[in-house]
C-alpha positions as a printed NumPy array, in Angstrom:
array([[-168.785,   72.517, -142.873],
       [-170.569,   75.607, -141.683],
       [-169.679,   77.52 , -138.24 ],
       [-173.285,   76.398, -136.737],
       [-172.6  ,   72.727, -137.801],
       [-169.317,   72.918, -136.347],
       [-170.701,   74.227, -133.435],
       [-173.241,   71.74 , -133.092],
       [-170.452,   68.517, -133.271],
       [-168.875,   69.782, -130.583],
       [-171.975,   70.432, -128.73 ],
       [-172.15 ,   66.179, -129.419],
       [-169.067,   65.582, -128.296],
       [-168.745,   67.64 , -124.728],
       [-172.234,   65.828, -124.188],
       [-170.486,   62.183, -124.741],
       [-167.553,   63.218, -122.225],
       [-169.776,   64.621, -119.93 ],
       [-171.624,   61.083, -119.863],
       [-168.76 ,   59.051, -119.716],
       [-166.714,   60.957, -116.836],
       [-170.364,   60.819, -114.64 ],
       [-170.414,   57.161, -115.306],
       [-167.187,   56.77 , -114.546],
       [-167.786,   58.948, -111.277],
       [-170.53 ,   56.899, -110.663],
       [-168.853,   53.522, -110.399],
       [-165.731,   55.103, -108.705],
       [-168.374,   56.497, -105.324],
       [-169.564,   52.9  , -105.659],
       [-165.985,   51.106, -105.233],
       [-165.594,   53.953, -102.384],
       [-169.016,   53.385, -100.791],
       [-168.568,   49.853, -100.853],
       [-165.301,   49.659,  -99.314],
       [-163.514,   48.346, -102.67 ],
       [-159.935,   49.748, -103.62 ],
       [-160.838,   50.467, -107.375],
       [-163.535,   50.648, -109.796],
       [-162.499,   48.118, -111.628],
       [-163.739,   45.844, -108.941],
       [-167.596,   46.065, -110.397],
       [-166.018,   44.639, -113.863],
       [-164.874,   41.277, -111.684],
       [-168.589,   41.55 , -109.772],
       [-170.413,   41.572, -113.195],
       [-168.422,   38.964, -114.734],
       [-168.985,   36.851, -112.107],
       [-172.75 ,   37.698, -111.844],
       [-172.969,   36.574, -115.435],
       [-170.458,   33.766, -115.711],
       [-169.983,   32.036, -111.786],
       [-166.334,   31.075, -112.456],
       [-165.572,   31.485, -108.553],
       [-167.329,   29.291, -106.3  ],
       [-167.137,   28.688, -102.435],
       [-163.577,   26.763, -101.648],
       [-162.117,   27.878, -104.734],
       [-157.717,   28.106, -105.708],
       [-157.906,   31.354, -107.505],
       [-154.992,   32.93 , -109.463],
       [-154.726,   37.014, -109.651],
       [-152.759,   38.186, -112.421],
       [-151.904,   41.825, -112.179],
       [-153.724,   42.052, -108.973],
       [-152.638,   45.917, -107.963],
       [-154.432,   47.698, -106.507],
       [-156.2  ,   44.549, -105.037],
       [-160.134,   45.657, -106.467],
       [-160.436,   41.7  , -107.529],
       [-158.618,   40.307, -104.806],
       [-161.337,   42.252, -102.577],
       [-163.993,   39.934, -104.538],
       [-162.32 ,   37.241, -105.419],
       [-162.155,   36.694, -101.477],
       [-165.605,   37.456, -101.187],
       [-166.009,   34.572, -103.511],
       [-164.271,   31.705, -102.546],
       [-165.077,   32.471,  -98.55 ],
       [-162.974,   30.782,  -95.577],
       [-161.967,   27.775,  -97.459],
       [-160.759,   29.121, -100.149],
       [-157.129,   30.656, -101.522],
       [-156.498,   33.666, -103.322],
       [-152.901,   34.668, -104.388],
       [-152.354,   37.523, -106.252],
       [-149.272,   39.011, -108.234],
       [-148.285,   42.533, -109.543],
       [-145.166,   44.437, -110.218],
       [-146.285,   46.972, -107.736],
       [-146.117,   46.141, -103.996],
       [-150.203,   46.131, -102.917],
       [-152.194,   46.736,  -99.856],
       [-152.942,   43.503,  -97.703],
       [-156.725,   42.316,  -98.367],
       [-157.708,   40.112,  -95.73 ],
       [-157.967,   36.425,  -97.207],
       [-155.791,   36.584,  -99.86 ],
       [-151.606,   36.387, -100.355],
       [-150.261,   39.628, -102.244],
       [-146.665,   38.803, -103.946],
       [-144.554,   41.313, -106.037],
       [-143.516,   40.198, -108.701],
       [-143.205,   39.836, -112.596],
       [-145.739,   36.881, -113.665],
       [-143.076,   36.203, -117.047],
       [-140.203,   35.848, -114.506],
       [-139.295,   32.248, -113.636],
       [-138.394,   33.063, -109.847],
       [-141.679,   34.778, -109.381],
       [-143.522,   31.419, -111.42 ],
       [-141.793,   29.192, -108.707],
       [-142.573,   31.116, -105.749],
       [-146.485,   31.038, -106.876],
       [-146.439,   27.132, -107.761],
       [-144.347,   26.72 , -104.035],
       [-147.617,   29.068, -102.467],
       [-149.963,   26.248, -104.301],
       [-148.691,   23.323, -102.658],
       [-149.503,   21.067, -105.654],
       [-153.239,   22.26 , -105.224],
       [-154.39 ,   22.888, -108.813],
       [-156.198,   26.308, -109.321],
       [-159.768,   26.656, -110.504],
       [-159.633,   30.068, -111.557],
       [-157.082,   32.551, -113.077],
       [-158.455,   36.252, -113.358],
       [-155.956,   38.529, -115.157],
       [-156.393,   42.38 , -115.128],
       [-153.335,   42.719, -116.345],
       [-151.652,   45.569, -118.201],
       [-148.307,   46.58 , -119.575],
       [-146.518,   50.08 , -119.065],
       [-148.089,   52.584, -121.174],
       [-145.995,   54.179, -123.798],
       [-148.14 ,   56.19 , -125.388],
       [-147.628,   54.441, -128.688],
       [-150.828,   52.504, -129.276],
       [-149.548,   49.645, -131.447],
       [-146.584,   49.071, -129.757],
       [-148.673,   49.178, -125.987],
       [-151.249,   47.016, -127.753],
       [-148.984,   44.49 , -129.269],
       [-146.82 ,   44.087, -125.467],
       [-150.224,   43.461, -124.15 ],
       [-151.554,   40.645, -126.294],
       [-147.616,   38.626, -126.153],
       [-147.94 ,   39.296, -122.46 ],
       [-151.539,   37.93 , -122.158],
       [-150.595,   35.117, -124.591],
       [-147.435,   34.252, -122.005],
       [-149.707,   34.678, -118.603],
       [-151.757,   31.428, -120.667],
       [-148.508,   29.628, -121.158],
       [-148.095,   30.111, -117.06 ],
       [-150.933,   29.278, -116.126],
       [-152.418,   26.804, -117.693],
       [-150.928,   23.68 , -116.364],
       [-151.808,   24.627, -113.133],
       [-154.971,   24.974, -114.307],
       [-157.803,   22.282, -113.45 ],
       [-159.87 ,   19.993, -115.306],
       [-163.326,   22.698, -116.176],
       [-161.285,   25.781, -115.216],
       [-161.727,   28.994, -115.607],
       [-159.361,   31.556, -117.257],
       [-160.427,   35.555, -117.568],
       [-158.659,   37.698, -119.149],
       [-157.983,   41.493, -120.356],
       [-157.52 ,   42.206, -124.229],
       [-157.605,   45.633, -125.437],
       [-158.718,   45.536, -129.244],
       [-156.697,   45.454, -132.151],
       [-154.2  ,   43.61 , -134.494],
       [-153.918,   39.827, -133.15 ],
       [-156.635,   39.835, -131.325],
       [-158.553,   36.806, -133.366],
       [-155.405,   34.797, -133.464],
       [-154.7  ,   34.747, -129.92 ],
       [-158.178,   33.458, -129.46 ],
       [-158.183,   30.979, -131.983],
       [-154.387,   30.014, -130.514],
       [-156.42 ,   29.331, -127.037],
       [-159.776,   28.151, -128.183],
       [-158.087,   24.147, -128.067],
       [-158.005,   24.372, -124.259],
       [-161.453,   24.905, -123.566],
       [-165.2  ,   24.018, -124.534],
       [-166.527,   27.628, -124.691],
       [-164.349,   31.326, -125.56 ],
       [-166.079,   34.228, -125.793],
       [-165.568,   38.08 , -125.151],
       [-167.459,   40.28 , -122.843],
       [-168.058,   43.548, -121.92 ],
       [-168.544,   44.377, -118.104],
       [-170.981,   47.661, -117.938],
       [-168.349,   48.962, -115.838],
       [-166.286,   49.247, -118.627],
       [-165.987,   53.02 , -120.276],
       [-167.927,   53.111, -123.731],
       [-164.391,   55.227, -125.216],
       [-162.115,   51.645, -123.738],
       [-160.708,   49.517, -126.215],
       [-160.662,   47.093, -123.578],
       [-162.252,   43.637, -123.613],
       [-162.445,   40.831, -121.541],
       [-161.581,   37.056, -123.013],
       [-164.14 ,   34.596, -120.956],
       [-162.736,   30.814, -121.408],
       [-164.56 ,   28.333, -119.885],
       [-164.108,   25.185, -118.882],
       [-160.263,   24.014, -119.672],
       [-159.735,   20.982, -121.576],
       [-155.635,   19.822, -120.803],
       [-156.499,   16.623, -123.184],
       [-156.827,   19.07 , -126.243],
       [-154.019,   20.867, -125.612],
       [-151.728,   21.34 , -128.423],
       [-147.986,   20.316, -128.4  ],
       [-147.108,   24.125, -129.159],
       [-147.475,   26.892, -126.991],
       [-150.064,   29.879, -127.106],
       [-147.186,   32.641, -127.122],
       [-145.918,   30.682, -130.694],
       [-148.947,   30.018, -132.196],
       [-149.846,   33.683, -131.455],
       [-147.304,   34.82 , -133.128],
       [-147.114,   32.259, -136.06 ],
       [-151.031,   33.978, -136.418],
       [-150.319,   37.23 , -136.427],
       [-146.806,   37.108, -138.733],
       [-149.32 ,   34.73 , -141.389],
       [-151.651,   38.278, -141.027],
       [-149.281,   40.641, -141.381],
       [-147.372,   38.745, -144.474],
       [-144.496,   38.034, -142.395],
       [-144.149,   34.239, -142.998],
       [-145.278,   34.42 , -146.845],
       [-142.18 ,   32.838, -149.34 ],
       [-142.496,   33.055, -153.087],
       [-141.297,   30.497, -154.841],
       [-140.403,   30.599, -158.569],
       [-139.311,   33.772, -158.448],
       [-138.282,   34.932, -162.302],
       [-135.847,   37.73 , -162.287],
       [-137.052,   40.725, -164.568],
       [-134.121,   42.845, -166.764],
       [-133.605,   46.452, -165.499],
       [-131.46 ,   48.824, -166.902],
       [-129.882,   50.098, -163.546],
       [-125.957,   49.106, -163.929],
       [-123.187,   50.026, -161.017],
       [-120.797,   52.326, -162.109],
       [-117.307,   51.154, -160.479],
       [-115.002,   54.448, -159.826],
       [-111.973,   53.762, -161.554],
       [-108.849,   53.483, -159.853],
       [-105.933,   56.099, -161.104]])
């Protein structure tokens, strides 16, 4: 590649990160200008815009909920009447309207302290932002986020009602099909989406399931038949039978004993 070509790449390149860090600019004096704690606030706002999964008088669930972006519109949502509770390992600010726990959503003492805050009221809508700690080592960060997505489902989805909603974060990569074909039994429609708020450069995705069947359920859990996916893809659960041993010359040469 010639020096003017090379030249010319790069020229491509700063002009793509120059784009994507005004977007991102743009959407961030938005959230400010609008009074909402985070950008990612206009994802929630634009997957509501094109789905409706909150309505007035709504129970909705908020999985990873820091720094409370969509808790801010989930409230705006479900108005007065309704009930937002939120959960995150990191303590959040108050937002008027909804109930902010610490927590760790995989934990069983956090699980029964949200189910307590329900008061047998079944929940409508579960909207999960949620991410793992960053490592740094993309298929280990992307593999703890799809088992922890695929255990937030296992949560949640008792409590969820007949025609409910569940939203999600993915971030693209290995096991991403066979987590959704391990939830597509629960509801009618599963589909991924793209908020424009999203950064072109993400890997990020966001699972849209729609209306939640219980009587299709399956007797197995999402977490297992995840995994059972994603060890099938990788070769992990293939057995050969009939194996027919094949004549080598390597021999083991015992030291003699003097």
């Amino acid at each position: 590649m010639s020096a003017s070509s090379r030249k010319g790449n790069w020229g491509f390149i700063m002009a793509d990160h120059w784009i994507e860090n005004h977007k991102r600019d743009s959407w961030r004096r938005q959230a400010k200008a609008s009074g909402y704690r985070a950008r990612s606030a206009f994802k929630l706002k634009q997957i509501q815009a094109r789905f409706e999964l909150m309505r007035e008088g709504d129970v909705v669930l908020d999985v990873g909920c820091h720094p409370g972006g969509w808790a801010q519109v989930a409230v705006e949502e479900v108005g007065e009447e309704g009930i937002v509770i939120g959960v995150d390992l990191e303590p959040c600010q108050p937002v008027d309207g909804a109930l902010l726990m610490v927590g760790d959503i995989t934990d069983p003492l956090t699980q029964e302290r949200i189910i307590k805050e329900l008061e047998d009221r079944q929940v409508n809508s579960v909207i999960s932002d949620i991410s793992p700690h960053i490592t740094g080592k993309w298929d280990v960060d992307q593999a703890v986020a799809m088992t922890l997505v695929a255990k937030v489902f296992d949560f949640a989805l008792p409590l969820l009602c007949n025609g409910g909603w569940f939203v999600t974060k993915l971030f693209q990569g290995v096991g991403v099909e066979e987590l959704i074909d391990a939830v597509k039994p629960h509801f009618s429609y599963v589909r991924r989406f793209s908020p424009e708020a999203s950064r072109n450069s993400s890997s990020e995705v966001y699972l849209i399931c729609r209306n939640h069947t219980p009587w299709n359920a399956t007797s197995t859990s999402v977490l297992d038949r995840y995994e059972e996916g994603v060890n099938k893809l990788l070769g992990g659960d293939e057995i050969v039978d009939n194996v027919v041993a094949t004549k080598t010359k390597f021999t083991v040469r015992r030291k003699k004993v003097e």
